[in-house]
C-alpha positions as CSV (number, residue, x, y, z in Angstrom):
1,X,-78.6,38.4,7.9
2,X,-75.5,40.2,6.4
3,X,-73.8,36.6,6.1
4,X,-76.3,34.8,4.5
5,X,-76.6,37.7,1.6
6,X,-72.5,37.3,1.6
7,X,-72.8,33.5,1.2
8,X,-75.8,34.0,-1.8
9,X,-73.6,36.3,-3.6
10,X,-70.3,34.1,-4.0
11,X,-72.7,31.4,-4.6
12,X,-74.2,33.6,-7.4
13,X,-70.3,34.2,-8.5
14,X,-69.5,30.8,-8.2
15,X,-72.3,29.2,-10.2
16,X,-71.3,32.2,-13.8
17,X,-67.9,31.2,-12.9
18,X,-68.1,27.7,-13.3
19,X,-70.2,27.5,-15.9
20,X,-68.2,30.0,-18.0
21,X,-65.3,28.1,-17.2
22,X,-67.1,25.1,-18.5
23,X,-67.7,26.7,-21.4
24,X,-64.7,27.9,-22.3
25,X,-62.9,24.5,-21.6
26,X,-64.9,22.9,-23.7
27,X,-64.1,25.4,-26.7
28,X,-60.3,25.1,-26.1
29,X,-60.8,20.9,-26.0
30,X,-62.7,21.3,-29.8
31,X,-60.7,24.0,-30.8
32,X,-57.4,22.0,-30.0
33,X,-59.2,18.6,-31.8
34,X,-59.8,20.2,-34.3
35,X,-56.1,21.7,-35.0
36,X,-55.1,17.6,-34.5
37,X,-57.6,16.7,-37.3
38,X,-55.8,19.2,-38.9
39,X,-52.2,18.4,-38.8
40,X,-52.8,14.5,-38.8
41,X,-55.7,14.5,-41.3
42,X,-53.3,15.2,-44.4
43,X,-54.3,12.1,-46.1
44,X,-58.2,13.0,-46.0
45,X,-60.4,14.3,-48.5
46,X,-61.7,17.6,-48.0
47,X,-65.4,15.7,-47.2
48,X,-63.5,13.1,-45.0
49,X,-62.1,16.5,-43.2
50,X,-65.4,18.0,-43.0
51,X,-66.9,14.9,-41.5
52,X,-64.4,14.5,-39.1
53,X,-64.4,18.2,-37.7
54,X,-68.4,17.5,-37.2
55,X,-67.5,14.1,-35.2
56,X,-65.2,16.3,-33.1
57,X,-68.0,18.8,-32.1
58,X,-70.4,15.9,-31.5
59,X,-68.1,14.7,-29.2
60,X,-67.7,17.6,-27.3
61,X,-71.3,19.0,-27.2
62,X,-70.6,21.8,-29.4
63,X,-73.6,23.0,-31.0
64,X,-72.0,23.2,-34.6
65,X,-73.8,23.3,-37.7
66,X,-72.7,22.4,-41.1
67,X,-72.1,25.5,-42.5
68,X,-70.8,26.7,-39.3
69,X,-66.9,26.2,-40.3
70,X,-65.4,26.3,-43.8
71,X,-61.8,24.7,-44.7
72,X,-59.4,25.6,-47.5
73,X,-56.3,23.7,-48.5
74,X,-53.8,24.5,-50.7
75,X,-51.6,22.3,-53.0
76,X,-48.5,22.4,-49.8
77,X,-50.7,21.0,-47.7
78,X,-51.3,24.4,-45.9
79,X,-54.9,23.9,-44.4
80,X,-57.5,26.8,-42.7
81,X,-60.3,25.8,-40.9
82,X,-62.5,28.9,-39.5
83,X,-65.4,28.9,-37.9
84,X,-68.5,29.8,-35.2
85,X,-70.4,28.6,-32.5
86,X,-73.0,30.2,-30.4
87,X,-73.3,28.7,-27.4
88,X,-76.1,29.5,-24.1
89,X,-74.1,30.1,-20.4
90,X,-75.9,30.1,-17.6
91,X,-75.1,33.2,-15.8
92,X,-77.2,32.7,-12.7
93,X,-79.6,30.1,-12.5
94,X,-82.9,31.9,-14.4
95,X,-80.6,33.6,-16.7
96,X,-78.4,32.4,-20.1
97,X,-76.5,34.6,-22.2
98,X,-75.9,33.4,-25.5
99,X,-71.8,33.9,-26.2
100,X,-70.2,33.3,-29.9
101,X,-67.1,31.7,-29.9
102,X,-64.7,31.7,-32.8
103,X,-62.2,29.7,-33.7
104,X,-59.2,29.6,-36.4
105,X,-57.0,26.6,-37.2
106,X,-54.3,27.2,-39.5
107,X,-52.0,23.9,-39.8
108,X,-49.1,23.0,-42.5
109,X,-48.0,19.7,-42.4
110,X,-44.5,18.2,-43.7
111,X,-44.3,15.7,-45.3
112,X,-42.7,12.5,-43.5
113,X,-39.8,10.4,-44.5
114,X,-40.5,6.9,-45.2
115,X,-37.7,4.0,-44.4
C-alpha cells in the first residue's frame, strides 16, 4: 500500500512538473521570437511590428491579446517591446492555476554596411 501512494505522488510531481516546464518553455521560445522580430524587424512599420509580434504568439499558443504588449522606438533604432500573458497550468489533473508571465525585449540594431 505504502508503494502505490509513493508511485501516486511522483506521478502527481511529475505531471506539475511537466506541465510547468511546458509552460515556461513555451514563454522562453515567444519571448526569444519576439527579441528576433525585434533586432531583424528594423525595416517594419510600427503596425507591421505589431502584426508580426501577434503572428509570433499565434504560433506558439500564447494567449496574447492586442493590447497585451506595447512597443516604442526611438529615432536610433532603439526598440522596447513589453508585455503580459496570463496563462492556465495544470497543477494536478482537476486543478489549474492561472500564472502571469512577463516579458521585456529591449533591442538596438546597427545599421549594416552595404557593398
Amino acid at each position: 500500500m505504502k508503494g502505490i501512494i509513493k508511485l501516486a505522488l511522483t506521478a502527481l510531481v511529475t505531471y506539475a512538473a511537466w506541465n510547468a516546464a511546458n509552460a515556461w518553455l513555451t514563454y522562453f521560445k515567444f519571448k526569444d521570437a519576439v527579441t528576433e522580430a525585434s533586432q531583424y524587424g528594423a525595416e517594419m512599420s510600427m503596425d507591421q511590428l505589431h502584426e508580426r509580434v501577434m503572428a509570433i504568439a499565434s504560433q506558439y499558443g500564447v494567449p496574447l491579446g492586442e493590447e497585451g504588449f506595447t512597443i516604442q522606438r526611438d529615432v536610433r533604432r532603439h526598440t522596447l517591446i513589453d508585455g503580459q500573458y496570463t496563462q492556465s497550468i495544470s497543477v494536478l489533473p482537476w486543478y489549474a492555476r492561472p500564472f502571469t508571465f512577463e516579458w521585456h525585449v529591449d533591442t538596438f540594431v546597427l545599421p549594416v554596411a552595404k557593398d
